[in-house]
C-alpha positions in Angstrom: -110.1 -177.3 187.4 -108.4 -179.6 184.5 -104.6 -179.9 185.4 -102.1 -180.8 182.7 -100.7 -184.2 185.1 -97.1 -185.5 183.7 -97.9 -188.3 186.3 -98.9 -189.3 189.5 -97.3 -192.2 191.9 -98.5 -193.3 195.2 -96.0 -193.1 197.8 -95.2 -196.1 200.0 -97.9 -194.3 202.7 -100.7 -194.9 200.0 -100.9 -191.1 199.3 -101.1 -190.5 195.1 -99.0 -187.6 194.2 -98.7 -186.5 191.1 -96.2 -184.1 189.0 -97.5 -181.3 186.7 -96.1 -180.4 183.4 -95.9 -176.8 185.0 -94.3 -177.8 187.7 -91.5 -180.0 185.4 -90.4 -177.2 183.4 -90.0 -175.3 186.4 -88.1 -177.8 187.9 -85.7 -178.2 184.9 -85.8 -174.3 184.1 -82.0 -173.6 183.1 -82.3 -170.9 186.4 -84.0 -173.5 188.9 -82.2 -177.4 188.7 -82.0 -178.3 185.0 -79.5 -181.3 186.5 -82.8 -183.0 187.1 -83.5 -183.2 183.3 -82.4 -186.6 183.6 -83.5 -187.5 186.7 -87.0 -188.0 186.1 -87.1 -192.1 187.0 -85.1 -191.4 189.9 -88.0 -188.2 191.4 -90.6 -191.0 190.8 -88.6 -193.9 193.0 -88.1 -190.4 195.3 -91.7 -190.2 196.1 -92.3 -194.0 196.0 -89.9 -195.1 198.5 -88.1 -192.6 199.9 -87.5 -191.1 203.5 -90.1 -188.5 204.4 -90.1 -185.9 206.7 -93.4 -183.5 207.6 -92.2 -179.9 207.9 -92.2 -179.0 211.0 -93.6 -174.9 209.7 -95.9 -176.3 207.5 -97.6 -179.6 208.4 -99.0 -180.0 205.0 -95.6 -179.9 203.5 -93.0 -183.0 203.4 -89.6 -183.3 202.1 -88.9 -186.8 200.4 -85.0 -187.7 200.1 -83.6 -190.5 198.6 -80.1 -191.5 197.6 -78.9 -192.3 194.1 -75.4 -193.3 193.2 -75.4 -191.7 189.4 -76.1 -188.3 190.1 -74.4 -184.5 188.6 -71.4 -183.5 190.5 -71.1 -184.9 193.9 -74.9 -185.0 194.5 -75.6 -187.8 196.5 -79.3 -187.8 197.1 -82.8 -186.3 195.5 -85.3 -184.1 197.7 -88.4 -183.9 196.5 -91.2 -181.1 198.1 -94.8 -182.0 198.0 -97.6 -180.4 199.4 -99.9 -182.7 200.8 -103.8 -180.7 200.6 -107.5 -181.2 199.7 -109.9 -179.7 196.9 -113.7 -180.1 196.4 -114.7 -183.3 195.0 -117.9 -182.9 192.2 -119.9 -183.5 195.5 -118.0 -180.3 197.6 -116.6 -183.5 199.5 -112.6 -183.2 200.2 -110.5 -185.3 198.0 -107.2 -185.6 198.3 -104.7 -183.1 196.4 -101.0 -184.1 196.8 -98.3 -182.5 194.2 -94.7 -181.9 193.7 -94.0 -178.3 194.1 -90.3 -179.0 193.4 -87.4 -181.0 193.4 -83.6 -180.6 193.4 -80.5 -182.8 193.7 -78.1 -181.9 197.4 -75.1 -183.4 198.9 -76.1 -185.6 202.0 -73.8 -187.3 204.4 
């Protein structure tokens, strides 16, 4: 399966995680966070170097946060939700398969 990648960094655990084009627009969608338009360098440094936090539901899901100072409104921090999973290499061997599902702006204190 081909996937349309916008991107992919690794995060500062040396997982690579990449963003879809898919996934983009439905993170800017005008219904979902179309704040984030802009924001696109900041969701990268997000993943990079952020905080993140394994869900405690879903243990293949983490939240990354970090805090930016020139965000809409009186948003103080990005989240960022990737799924952290496995697909079959060419060999049926697992290879890693870690993508944003979304991301949003939020107030933090």
């Amino acid at each position: 399966m081909q996937l349309d990648k916008r991107w992919t960094v690794r995060d500062r655990y040396g997982n690579d995680i990449y963003l879809t084009e898919e996934r983009w627009e439905h993170i800017i969608d005008p219904d979902n966070h179309p704040e984030m338009e802009d924001c696109e360098e900041n969701l990268k440094q997000t993943v990079r170097s952020g905080r993140r936090i394994q869900d405690s539901l879903n243990p293949q899901k983490y939240r990354y946060t970090k805090e930016f100072d020139d965000l809409a409104e009186d948003n103080t921090h990005i989240v960022a939700i990737v799924l952290c999973r496995y697909r079959k290499g060419e060999k049926e061997q697992p290879v890693p398969n870690n993508y944003i599902v979304t991301a949003y702006q939020k107030i933090m204190g």
